[in-house]
LUMSEMI-85595 format. One line per 4 residues: their letters; for each residue x, y, z of C-alpha. Coordinates in steps of 0.02 Angstrom, whole numbers, plus 50000, padded with zeros to 5 digits. Example, Ala and Ser with C-alpha at 12.3 -4.5 7.8 and 13.67 -1.06 7.14 Angstrom:
as> 50615 49775 50390; 50684 49947 50357
% end
This chain:
xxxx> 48301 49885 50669; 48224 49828 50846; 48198 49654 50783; 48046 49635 50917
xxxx> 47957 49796 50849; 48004 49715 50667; 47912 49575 50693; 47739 49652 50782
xxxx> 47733 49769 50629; 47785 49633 50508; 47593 49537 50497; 47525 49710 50461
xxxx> 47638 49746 50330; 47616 49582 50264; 47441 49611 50244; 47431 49765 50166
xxxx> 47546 49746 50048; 47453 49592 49999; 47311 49664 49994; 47368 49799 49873
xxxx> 47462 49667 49777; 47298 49594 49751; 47206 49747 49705; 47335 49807 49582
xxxx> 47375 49651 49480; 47555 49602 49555; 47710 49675 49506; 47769 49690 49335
xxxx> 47875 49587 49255; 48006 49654 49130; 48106 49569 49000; 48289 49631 49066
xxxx> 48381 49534 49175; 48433 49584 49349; 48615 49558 49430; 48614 49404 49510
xxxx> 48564 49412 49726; 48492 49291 49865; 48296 49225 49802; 48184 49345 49876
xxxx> 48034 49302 49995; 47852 49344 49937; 47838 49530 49986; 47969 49569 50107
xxxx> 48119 49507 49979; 48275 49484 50088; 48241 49616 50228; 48280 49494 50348
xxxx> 48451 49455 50286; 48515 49625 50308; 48508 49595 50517; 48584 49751 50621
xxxx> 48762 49759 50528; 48684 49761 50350; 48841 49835 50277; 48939 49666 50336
xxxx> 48781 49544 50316; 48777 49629 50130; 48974 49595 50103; 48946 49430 50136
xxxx> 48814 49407 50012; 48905 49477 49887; 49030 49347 49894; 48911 49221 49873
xxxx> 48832 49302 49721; 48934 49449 49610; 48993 49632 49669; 48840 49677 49568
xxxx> 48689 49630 49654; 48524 49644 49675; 48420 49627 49824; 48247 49658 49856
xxxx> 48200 49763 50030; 48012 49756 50020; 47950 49840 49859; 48106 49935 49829
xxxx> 48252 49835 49693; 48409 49865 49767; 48580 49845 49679; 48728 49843 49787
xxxx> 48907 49859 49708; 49052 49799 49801; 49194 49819 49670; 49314 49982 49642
xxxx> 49297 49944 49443; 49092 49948 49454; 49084 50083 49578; 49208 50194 49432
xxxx> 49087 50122 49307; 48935 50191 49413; 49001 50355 49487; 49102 50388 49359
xxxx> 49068 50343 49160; 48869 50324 49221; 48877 50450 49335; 48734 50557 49261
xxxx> 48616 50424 49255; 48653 50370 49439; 48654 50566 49501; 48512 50568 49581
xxxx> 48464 50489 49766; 48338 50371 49827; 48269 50495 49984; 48222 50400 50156
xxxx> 48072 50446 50243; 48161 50537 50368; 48243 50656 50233; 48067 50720 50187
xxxx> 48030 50816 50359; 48001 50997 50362; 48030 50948 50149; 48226 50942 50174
xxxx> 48235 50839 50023; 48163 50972 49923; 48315 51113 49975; 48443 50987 50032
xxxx> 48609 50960 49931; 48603 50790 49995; 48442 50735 49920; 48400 50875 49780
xxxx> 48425 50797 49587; 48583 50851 49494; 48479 51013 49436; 48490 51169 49445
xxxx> 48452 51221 49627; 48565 51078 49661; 48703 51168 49564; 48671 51329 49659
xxxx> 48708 51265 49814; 48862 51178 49772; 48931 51331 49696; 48893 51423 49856
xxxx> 48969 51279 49971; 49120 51275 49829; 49154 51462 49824; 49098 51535 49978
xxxx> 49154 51369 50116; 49259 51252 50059; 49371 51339 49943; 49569 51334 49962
xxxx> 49575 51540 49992; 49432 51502 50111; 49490 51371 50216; 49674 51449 50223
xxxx> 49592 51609 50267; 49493 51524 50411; 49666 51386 50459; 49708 51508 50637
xxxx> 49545 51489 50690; 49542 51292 50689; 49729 51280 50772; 49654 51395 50895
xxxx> 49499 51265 50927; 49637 51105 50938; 49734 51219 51047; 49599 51213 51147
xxxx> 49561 51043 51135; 49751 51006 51205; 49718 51128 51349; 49553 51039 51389
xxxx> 49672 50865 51361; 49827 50954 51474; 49686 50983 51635; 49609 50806 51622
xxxx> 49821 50759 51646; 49825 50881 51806; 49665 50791 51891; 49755 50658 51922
xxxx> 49751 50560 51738; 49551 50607 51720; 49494 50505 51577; 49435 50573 51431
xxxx> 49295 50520 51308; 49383 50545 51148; 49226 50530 51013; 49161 50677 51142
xxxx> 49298 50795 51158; 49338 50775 50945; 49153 50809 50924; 49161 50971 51015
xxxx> 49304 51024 50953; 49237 51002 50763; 49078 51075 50815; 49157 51225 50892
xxxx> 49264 51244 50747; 49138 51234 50627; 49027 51343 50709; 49147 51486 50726
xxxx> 49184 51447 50511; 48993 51494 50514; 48928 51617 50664; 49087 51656 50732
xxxx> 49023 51566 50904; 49040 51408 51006; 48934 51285 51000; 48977 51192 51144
xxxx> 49123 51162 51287; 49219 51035 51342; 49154 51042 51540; 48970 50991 51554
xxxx> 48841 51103 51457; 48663 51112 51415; 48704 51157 51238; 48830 51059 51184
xxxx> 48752 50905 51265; 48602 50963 51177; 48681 50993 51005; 48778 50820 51010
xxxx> 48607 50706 51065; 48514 50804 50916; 48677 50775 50790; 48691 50576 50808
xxxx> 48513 50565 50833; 48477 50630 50667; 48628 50515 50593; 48540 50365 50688
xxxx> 48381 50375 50639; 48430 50406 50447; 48538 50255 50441; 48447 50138 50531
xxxx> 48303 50020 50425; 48173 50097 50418; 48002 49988 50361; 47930 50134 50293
xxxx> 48064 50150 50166; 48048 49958 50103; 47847 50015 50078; 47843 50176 50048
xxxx> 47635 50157 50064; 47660 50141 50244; 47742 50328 50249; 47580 50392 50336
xxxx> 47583 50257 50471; 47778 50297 50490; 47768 50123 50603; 47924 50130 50680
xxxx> 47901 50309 50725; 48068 50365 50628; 47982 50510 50548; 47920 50586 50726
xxxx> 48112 50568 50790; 48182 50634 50655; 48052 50810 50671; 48078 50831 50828
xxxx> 48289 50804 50795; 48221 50927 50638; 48137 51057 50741; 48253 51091 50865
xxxx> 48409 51084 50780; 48323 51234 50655; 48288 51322 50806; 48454 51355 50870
xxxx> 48488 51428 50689; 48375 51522 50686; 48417 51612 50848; 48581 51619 50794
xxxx> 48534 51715 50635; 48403 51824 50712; 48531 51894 50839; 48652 51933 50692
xxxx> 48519 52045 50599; 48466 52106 50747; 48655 52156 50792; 48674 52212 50596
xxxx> 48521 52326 50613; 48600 52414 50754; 48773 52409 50717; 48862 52536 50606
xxxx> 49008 52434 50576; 48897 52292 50533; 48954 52206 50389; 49140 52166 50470
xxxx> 49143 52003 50512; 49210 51868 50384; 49113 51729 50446; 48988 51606 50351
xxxx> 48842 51670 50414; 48898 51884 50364; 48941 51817 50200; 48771 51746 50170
xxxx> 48664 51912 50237; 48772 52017 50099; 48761 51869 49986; 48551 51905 50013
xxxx> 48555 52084 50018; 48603 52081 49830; 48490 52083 49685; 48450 51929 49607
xxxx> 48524 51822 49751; 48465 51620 49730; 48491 51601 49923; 48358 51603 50042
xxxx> 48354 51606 50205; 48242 51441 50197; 48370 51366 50087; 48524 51425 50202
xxxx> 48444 51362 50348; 48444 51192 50279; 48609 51209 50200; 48677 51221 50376
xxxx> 48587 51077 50420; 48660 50956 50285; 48858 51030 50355; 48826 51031 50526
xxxx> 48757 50848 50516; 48864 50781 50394; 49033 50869 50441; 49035 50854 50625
xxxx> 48997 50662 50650; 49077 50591 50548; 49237 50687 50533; 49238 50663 50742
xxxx> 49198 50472 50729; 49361 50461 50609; 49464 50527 50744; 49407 50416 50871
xxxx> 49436 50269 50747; 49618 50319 50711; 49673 50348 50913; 49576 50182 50936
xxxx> 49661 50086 50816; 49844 50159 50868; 49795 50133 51051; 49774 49947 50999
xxxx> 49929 49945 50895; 50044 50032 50971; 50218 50020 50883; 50118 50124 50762
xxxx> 50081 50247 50881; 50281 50258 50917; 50308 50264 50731; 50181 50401 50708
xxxx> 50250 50494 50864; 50424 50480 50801; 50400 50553 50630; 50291 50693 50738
xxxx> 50432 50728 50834; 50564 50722 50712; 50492 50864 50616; 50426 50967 50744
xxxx> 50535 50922 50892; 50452 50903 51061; 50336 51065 51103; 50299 51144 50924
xxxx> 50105 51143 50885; 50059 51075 50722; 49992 51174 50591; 49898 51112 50431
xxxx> 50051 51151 50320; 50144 51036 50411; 50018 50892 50384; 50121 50843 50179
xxxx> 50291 50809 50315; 50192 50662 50403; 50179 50515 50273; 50137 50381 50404
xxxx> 50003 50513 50475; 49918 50502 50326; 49934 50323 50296; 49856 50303 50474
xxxx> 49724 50418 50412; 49690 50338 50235; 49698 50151 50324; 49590 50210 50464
xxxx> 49444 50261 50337; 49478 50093 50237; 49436 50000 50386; 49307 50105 50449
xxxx> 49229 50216 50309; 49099 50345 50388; 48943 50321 50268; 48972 50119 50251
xxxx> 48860 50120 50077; 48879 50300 50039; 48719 50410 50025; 48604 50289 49910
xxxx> 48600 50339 49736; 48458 50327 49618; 48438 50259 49449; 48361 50393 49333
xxxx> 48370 50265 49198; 48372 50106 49162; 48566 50059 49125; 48657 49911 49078
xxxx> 48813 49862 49171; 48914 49703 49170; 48781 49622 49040; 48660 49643 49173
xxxx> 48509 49781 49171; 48482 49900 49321; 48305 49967 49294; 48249 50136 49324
xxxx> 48225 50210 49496; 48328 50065 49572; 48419 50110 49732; 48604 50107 49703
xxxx> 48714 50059 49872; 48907 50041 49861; 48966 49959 50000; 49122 50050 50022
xxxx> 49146 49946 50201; 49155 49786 50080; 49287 49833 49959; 49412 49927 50099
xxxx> 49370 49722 50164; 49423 49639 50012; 49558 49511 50003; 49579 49525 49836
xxxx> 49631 49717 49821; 49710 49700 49998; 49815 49596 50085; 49774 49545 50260
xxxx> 49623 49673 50233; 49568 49637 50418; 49745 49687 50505; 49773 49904 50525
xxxx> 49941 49914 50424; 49957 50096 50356; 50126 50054 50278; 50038 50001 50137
xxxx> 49991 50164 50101; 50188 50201 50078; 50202 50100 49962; 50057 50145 49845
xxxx> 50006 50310 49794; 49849 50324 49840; 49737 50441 49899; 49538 50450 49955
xxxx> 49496 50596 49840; 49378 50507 49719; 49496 50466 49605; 49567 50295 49684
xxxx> 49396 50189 49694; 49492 50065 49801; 49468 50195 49940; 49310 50323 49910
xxxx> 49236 50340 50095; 49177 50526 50028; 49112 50462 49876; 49158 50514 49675
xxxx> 49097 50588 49529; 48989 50745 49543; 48896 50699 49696; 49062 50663 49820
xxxx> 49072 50744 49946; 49077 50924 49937; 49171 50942 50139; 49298 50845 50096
xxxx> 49437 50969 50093; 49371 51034 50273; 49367 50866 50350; 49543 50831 50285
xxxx> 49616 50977 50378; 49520 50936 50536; 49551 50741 50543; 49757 50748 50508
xxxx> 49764 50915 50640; 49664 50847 50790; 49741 50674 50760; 49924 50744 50749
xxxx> 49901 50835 50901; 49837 50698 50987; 49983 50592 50971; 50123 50720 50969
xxxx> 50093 50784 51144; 50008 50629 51233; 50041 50462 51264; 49846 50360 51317
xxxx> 49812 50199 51399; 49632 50132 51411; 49518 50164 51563; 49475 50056 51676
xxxx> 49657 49952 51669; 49600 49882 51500; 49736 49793 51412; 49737 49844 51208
xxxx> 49712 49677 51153; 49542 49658 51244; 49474 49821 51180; 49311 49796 51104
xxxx> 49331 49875 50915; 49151 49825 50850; 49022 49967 50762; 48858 50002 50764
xxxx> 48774 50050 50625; 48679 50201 50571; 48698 50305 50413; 48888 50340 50495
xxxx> 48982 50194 50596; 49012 50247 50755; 49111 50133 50891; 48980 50016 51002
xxxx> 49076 50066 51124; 49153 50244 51154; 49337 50256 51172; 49371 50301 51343
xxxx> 49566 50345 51360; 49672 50434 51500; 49789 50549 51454; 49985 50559 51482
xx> 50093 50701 51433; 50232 50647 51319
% end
């Protein structure tokens, strides 16, 4: 939160909550008891303790206190778990009661939360549209079916890579060119068109402000959440952002879908294609169909925004973290190039041959998860846990960040060592709570599969054919490997890299 806009709205808030306090009666006061947490302050609880890394300021606590905690943010009780055996108690044994999500401000405009499988209950429209992502996206027939298209968007991504090596050693923004090439595979998946290039472009410049836009202003604090009175004031002007964000990102679909009907209408051999978006206008033409083109439309708004960022972010992580260690970017090359010798592109059935690929992958998304607390969950009743008593409609964080921080299920939990992933079978599937960046239970999720092609293909390629040193003569050791929060951790700074062909 802008700490200086915090505290100008901070009196006001103060007051009318007071106010209303007043007028009501006070709060309520129940006869369970509450996981232990830091003492709140009159009305604004511990707000200010969550400062502008709450994910770390939050681990912290939680060593002070218990991995079951409670904090208050305004008016809203907030329990944060930071423990693999509560989060499998939660998401797991509990997870109906704790199926449901607490929705932020900014996941009410245009009424996403009311068609979103992000923030829709555990129902039965919910259902629908998991079936639909389940069967229709994500399934292993689909994504197999679907494989030459993504080699042929990392192909390009190497060609893009190979030019910046002929300008002389151009350097290359690495969160940027993953982005694109996620978004341009993704987008083909869907409409069979890209999205974006790699060379300067209205569009794709466009497309990738609107993206992390909408991922900031969802994950930042938001004052309107912590008093959900002040929703119609919308004080820090989050909601605005996030319809604008909203409003343009819908427009683009819905050019993109227009033209196909349009092209459909006039085109005899018009149902053809096998993409996403064909699939769908069949899927609609049939009787009884549960889709709309409302719900669609917002359907490809939770994928687009939750698939590209953070599946791009990940790959930045991993290249930044080899770049800063890098006798484990030899290692990783070596077992690349023993496999596939020296020229041979990777393909995702290769991706079981590279053990120490996927340890860099699972250790990269211990240390740097892309939803630090998950998507909040929501307590549909009140539960007990740990001889403690989280009420209904509590807000349920798991601090995912914390436990891939913990020194007591890791050793040296700080250092990037992704040999300990060969010597422990786990993997980040939802089964092994040590390591759930995507979440478990019935709401993890449901991209997974897609984002585990993409992350092991684009990273393999990028250390099979190219060797990278920083910009700017920047040693390793003084790269600057601190994050900046929003609702996915990005990099403060972006990883700026030149090429050099292996």
């Amino acid at each position: 939160m802008d700490h200086q806009a915090f505290w100008i709205i901070l009196p006001i808030v103060w007051a009318c909550i007071a106010v209303l306090t007043s007028a009501l009666g006070g709060r309520k006061s129940g006869s369970y008891t509450l996981p232990p947490g830091p003492h709140p302050f009159p009305i604004i609880g511990n707000i200010l303790e969550l400062g502008n890394k709450p994910h770390q300021a939050v681990a912290k606590l939680s060593k002070t206190y218990e991995p079951l905690m409670t904090l208050k943010l305004g008016s809203i009780t907030t329990i944060v778990i930071s423990s693999p055996d509560i989060a499998k108690e939660a998401l797991q044994k509990k997870d109906q009661a704790f199926s449901s999500r607490t929705i932020p401000d900014t996941g009410r405009v245009a009424d996403h939360h009311k068609v979103s499988m992000v923030w829709l209950p555990a129902l039965t429209r919910w259902r629908n549209l998991r079936k639909v992502s389940a069967t229709k996206i994500f399934a292993p027939q689909q994504l197999d079916a679907t494989q030459a298209l993504r080699q042929k968007k990392v192909k390009e991504l190497l060609d893009h890579i190979n030019q910046c090596c002929s300008n002389g050693g151009e350097v290359v923004d690495i969160g940027r060119a993953a982005f694109i090439t996620v978004l341009n595979s993704i987008s083909n998946t869907f409409f069979s068109i890209d999205l974006a290039q790699y060379s300067s472009s209205a569009l794709s410049q466009e497309f990738q402000e609107l993206v992390c836009g909408v991922m900031e202003v969802a994950g930042k604090p938001n004052i309107a959440d912590y008093f959900p009175v002040l929703r119609l004031v919308d004080p820090q002007g989050a909601r605005r952002r996030a319809t604008i964000y909203y409003e343009k990102l819908m427009g683009i679909f819905d050019g993109i879908i227009k033209e196909r009907v349009q092209l459909r209408a006039s085109s005899v051999n018009s149902k053809a294609s096998n993409d996403v978006l064909d699939s769908f206008l069949n899927f609609s033409e049939e009787d009884g169909s549960q889709l709309s083109f409302h719900d669609f439309k917002h359907l490809l708004l939770d994928l687009f925004i939750a698939g590209v960022d953070t599946t791009s972010s990940t790959v930045e992580w991993a290249l930044a973290e080899l770049i800063n260690n890098p006798e484990k970017m030899a290692k990783a090359q070596d077992e690349l190039e023993e496999v596939l010798g020296k020229d041979r592109l990777i393909q995702e059935v290769d991706i079981l041959k590279f053990p120490f690929l996927q340890a860099i992958v699972k250790e990269t998304l211990r240390l740097h998860p892309p939803v630090p607390f998950l998507v909040p969950h929501k307590a549909e009743t009140e539960v007990e846990m740990c001889g403690f008593t989280v009420p209904k409609n509590a807000q349920i964080l798991v601090n995912v960040w914390a436990m891939g921080r913990d020194s007591s299920i890791w050793t040296n939990p700080d250092l990037f060592m992704p040999e300990r992933f060969l010597e422990q079978d786990i993997d980040f599937k939802g089964q092994y709570f040590e390591l759930i960046p995507f979440g478990a239970g019935r709401r993890i999720c449901p991209g997974l599969p897609l984002a585990n092609r993409m992350v092991h293909l684009m990273l393999a390629s990028l250390v099979h054919f190219f060797n990278w040193k920083l910009a700017d003569e920047m040693n390793p050791e003084n790269m600057d490997m601190s994050e900046t929060f929003g609702l996915t951790l990005h990099r403060a700074k972006p990883l700026r890299a030149i090429p050099i062909r292996v």
